[in-house]
C-alpha positions in Angstrom: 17.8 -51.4 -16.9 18.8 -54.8 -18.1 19.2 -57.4 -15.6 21.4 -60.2 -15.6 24.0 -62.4 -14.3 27.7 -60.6 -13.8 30.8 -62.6 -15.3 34.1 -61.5 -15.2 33.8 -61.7 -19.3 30.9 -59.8 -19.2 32.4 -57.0 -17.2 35.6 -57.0 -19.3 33.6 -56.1 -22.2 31.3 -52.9 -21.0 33.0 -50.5 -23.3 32.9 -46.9 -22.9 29.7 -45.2 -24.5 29.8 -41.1 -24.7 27.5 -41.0 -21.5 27.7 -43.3 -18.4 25.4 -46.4 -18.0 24.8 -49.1 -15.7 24.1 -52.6 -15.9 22.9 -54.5 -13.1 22.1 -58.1 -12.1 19.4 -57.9 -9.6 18.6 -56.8 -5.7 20.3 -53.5 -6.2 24.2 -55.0 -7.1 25.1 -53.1 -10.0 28.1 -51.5 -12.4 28.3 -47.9 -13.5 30.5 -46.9 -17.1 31.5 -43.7 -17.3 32.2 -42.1 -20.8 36.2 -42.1 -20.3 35.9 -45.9 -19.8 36.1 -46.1 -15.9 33.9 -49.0 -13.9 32.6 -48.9 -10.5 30.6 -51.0 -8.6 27.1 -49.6 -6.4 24.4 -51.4 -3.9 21.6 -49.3 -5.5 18.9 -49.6 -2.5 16.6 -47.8 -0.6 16.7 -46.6 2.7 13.6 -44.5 4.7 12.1 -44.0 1.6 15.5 -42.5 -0.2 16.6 -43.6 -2.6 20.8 -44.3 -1.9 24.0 -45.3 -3.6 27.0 -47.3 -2.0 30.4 -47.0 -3.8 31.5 -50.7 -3.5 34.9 -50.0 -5.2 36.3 -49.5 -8.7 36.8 -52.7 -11.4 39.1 -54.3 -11.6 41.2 -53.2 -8.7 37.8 -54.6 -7.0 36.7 -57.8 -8.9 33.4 -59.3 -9.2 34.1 -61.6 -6.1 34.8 -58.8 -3.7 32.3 -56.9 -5.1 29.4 -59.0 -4.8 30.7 -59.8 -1.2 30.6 -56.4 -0.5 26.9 -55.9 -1.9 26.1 -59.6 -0.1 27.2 -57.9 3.3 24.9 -54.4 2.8 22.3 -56.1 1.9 22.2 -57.7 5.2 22.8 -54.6 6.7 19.6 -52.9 5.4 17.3 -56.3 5.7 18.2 -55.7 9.6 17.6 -52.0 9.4 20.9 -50.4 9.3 22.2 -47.8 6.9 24.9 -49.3 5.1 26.3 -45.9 3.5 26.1 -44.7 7.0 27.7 -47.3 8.6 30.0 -47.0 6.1 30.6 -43.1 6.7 30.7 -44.4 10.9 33.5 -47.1 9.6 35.9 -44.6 7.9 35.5 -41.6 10.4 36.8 -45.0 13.3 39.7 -45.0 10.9 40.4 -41.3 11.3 40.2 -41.3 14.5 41.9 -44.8 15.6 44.3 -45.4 12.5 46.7 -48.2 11.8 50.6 -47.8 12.3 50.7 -47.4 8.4 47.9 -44.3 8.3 50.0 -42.9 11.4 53.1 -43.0 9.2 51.7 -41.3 6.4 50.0 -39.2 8.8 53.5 -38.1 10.5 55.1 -38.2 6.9 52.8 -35.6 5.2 51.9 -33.7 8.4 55.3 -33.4 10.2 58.3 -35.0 8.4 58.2 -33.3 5.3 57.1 -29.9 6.6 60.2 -29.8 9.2 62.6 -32.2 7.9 64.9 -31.6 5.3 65.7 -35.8 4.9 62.2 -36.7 5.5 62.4 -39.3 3.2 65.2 -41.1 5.5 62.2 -40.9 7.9 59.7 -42.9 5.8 62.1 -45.8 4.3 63.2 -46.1 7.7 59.5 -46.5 8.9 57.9 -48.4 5.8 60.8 -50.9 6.2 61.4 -51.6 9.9 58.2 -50.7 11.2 55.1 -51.2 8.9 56.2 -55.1 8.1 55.5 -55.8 12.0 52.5 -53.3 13.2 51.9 -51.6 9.9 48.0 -53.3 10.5 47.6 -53.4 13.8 45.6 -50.0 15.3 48.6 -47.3 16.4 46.4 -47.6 20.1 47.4 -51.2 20.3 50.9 -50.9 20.3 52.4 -51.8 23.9 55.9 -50.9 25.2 56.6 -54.7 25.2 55.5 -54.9 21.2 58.3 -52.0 21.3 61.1 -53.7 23.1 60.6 -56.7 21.0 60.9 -54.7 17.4 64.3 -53.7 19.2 65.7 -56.4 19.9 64.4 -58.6 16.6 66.6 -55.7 15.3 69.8 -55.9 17.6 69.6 -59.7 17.3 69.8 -59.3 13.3 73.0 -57.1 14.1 72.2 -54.2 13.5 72.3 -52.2 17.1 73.0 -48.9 15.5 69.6 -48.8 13.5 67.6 -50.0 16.6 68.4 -46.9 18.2 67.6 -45.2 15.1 64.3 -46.7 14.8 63.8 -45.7 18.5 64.0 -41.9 18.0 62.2 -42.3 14.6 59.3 -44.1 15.9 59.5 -42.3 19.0 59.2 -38.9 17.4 56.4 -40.4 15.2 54.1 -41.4 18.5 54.7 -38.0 19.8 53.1 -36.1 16.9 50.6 -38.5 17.6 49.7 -37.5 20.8 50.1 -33.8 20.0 47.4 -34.2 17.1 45.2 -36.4 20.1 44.8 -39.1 17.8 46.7 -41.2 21.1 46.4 -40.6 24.5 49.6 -42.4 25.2 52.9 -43.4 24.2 54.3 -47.3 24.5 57.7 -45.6 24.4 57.4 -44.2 27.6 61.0 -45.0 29.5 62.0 -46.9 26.2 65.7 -47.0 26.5 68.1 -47.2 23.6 69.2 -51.4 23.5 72.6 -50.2 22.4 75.1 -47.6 23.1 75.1 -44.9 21.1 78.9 -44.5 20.0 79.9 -41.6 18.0 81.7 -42.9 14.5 85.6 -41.9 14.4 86.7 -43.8 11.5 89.0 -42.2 9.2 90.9 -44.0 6.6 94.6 -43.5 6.9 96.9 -42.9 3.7 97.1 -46.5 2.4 93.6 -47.0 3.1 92.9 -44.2 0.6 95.1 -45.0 -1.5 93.5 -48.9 -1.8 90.0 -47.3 -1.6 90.6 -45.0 -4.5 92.1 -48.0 -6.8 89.6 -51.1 -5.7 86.3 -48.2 -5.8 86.8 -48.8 -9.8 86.3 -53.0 -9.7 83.5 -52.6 -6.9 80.0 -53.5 -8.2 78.2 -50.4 -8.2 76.9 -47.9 -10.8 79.7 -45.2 -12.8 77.3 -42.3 -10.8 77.9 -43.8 -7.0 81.6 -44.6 -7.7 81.9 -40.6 -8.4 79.7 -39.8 -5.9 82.0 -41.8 -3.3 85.0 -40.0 -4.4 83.7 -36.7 -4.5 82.5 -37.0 -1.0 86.1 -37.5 -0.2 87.4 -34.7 -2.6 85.2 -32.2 -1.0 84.8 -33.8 2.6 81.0 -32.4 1.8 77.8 -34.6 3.1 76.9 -37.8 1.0 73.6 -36.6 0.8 74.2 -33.3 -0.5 76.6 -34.2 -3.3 74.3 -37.2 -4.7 71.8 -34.6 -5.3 74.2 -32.2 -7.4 72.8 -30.3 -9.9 74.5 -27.8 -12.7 72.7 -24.9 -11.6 74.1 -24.8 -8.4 77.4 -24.7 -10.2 79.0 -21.7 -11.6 82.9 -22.1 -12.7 84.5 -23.0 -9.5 81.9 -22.8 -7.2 79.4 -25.2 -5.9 76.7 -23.1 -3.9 74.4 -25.9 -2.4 70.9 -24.2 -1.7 69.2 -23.8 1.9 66.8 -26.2 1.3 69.1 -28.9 0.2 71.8 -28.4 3.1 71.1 -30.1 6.1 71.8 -27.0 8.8 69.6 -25.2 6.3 72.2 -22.8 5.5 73.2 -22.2 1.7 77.1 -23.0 1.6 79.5 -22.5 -1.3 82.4 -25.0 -2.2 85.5 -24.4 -4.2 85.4 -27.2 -7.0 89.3 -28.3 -7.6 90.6 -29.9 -11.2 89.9 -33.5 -9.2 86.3 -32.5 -8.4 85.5 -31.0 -12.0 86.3 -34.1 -13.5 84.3 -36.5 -11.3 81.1 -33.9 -11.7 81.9 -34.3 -15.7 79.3 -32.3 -17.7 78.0 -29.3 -15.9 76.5 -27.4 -18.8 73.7 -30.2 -19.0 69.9 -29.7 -17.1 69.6 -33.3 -15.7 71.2 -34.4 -12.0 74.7 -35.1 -12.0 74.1 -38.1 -10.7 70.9 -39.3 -12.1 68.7 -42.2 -10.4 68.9 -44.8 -13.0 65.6 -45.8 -12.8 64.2 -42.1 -13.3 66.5 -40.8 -16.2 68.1 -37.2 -14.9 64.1 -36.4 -13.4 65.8 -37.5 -9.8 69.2 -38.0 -8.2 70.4 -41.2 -6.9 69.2 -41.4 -3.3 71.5 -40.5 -0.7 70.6 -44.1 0.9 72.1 -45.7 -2.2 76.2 -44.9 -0.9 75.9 -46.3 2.1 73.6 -49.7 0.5 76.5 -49.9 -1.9 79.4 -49.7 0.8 77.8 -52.3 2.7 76.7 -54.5 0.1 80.6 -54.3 -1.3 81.9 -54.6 1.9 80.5 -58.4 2.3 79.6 -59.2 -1.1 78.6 -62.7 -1.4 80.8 -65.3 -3.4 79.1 -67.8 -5.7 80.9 -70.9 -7.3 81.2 -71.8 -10.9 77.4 -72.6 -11.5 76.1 -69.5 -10.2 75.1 -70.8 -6.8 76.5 -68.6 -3.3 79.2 -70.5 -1.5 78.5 -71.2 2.3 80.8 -72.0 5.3 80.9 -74.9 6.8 78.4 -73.2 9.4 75.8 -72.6 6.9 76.7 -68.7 6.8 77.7 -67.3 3.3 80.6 -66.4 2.7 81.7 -62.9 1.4 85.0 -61.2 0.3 85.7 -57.2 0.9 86.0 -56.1 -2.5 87.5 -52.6 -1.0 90.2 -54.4 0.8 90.5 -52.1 3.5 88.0 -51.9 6.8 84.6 -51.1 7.1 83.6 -47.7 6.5 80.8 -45.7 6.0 80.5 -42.8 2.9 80.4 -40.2 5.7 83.8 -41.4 7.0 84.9 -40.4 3.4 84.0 -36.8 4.7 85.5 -37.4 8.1 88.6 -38.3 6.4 89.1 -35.3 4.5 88.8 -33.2 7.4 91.2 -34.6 9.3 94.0 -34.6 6.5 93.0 -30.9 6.2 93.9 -30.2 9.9 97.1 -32.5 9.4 98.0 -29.8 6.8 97.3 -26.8 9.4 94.6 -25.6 8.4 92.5 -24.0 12.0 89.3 -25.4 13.0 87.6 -22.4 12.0 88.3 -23.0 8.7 87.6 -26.9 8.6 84.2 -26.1 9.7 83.5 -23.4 7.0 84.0 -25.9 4.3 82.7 -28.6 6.1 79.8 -26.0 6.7 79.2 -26.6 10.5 77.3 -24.0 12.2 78.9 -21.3 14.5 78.2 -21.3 18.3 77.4 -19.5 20.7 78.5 -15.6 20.1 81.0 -15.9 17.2 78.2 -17.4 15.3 76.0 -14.1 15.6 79.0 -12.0 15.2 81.1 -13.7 12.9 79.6 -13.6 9.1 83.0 -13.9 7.5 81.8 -17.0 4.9 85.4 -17.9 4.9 85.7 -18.3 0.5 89.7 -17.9 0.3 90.8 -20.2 3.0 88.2 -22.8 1.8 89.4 -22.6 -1.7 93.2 -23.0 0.0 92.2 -25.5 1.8 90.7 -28.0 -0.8 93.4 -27.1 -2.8 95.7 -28.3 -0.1 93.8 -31.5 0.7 93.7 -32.5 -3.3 97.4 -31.5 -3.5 97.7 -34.4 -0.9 95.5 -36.6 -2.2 96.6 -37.3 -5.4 100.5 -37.6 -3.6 98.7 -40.2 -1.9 96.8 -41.7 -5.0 99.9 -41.4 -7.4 102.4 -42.1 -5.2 104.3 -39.0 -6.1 105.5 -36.5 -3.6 103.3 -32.9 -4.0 103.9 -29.6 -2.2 101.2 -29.5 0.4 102.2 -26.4 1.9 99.2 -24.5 1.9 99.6 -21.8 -0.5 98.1 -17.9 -0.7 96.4 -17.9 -4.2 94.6 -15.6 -6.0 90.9 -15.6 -4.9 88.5 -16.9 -7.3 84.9 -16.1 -7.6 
């Protein structure tokens, strides 16, 4: 083997060969070329008369420096009589068995949140981006209740008291597992109360709301696919979630049948389309998403996440002046205009909305709930299997009958109306 001194240039150049090689520069540091081009770098050494190899890390994602540290700090090891593959072995396996807050999320992630949750993937923005930036290093063992209380407020304080609590049950849930799988013994959010109350949403926009919303949606700076998205949340009062991940083969004629796995009760559920719906879903002969993620062609729909980002972000979008630069109040906070003109709201008060209108028009709970699909109670919901298809069509009908009175301007009959079923 031919020994010299490692450069980066020198390493750069190894080309593949069609069998693996090594080169090394001496004392056991050395770099191993397999055929398909890869580069790793090994302590080659010898340990109780065996003869060993320690994987110090792939090139470049390891460079030279780190490498040669790494080789630096085994050598030690084995001049003082210590394994350094084993230690190694002893390192990882203290890992396993104490991990950080960031292998405890992908832990929890793999192991619970996809396996039980249909919107595990709420779960794991929510926990890459409120809790790995604080503890994501730090040992999951570490964490005390007053490191908890103080994530909680550093989030209240940034106003936002209705995600604290969220983070509370997320992270909450997340230490649990984590005590069922007896990778913790305890939990710092033992007695953790919520730091805000937790006030149930009631916002519905009224008539000249929608009609404002409907109008200022179209000069709002958001992408064609969430604008359509918005509205058809309030066309078919269905979840945000649920119609950003449309797809045509849930779609046949009229109907929208969105599967088990994608509703959130876990229930398959069937929605009349009306003429207003149909033309906001467009093309539904095609095989991509409705409404495609931008950034991954029609392989993935826009995330649910992105309606309410949008909302917000046009709620207080930020004003600039004629060079470019944002404008700022005479307190140093930006300043922002409402670009929707009307009050807050949230793409789930879209949905809210559009039930309420449809009990305005006279429609019984019982049928609200069918198209809002809401699970039965109690013993109606074990008796009761009538799916409720001819008063849901009736009732959308209804509500788009109103709608576009409300859009237009024009009066419309919004007497509900017995219609031929369609299926």
């Amino acid at each position: 083997m031919k020994i010299t001194r490692f450069t980066d240039k020198m390493i750069q150049n190894l080309k593949r060969s069609n069998r693996k090689y090594m080169r090394g520069e001496g004392y056991g540091f050395n770099i191993r070329v397999t055929p398909s081009g890869s580069k790793t770098w090994l302590y080659i050494y010898t340990f109780d008369e065996k003869r060993k190899e320690l994987n110090l890390g792939g090139y470049p994602e390891v460079t030279l420096e780190t490498a040669r540290s790494k080789f630096e700090e085994a050598r030690k090891l084995v001049k003082n009589g210590i394994d350094p593959s084993a230690a190694a072995e002893q390192a990882k396996e203290e890992r396993r068995k104490t991990p950080t807050v960031d292998d405890l999320i992908s832990e929890y992630i793999a192991r619970h949140a996809k396996v039980f949750k249909k919107c595990w993937e709420e779960d794991e923005r929510l926990l890459r981006k409120e809790i790995s930036p604080d503890w994501g290093k730090k040992k999951a063992v570490e964490i005390t209740k007053r490191d908890v209380i103080l994530l909680l407020e550093k989030i209240v304080d940034r106003g936002s008291p209705a995600m604290s609590n969220q983070v509370l049950k997320i992270a909450r849930k997340m230490f649990n597992f984590a005590i069922e799988r007896d990778i913790l013994q305890h939990t710092p959010f033992f007695r953790v109360k919520a730091l805000a109350p937790n006030t149930r949403r009631e916002r519905n926009l009224t008539e000249a709301e929608i009609k404002t919303f409907w109008s200022s949606i179209e000069d709002a700076a958001m992408s064609d696919e969430i604008r359509r998205a918005l509205k058809l949340v309030l066309v078919t009062a269905q979840r945000p979630g649920e119609v950003s991940g449309i797809h045509p083969r849930e779609i046949d004629g009229r109907w929208w049948t969105i599967p088990a796995e994608r509703a959130k009760n876990g229930q398959a559920h069937r929605v009349y389309l009306t003429d207003t719906a149909l033309e906001l879903i467009g093309d539904t002969k095609g095989e991509g998403f409705i409404f495609p993620c931008p950034h991954k062609k029609k392989e993935k729909p826009i995330d649910s996440h992105a309606l309410p980002v949008a909302v917000r972000r046009n709620i207080k979008w930020p004003l600039i002046d004629k060079d470019g630069s944002p404008l700022h109040g005479k307190s140093g906070e930006p300043v922002t205009e409402n670009r929707f003109k009307i009050e807050p709201f949230t793409p789930h008060d879209l949905r809210r909305t559009a039930s309420t209108f449809m009990g305005e028009l006279g429609f019984i709970d019982e049928v609200i709930d069918a198209v809002l699909n809401h699970v039965k109670s109690g013993m109606i919901g074990i008796y009761n299997r009538y799916k409720y298809d001819k008063e849901k069509q009736e009732a959308l009908e209804s509500w788009e009958r109103k709608l576009l009175g409300i859009i237009t301007g024009k009066r419309c009959n919004v007497i509900p109306l017995t219609r031929a079923f369609v299926s």
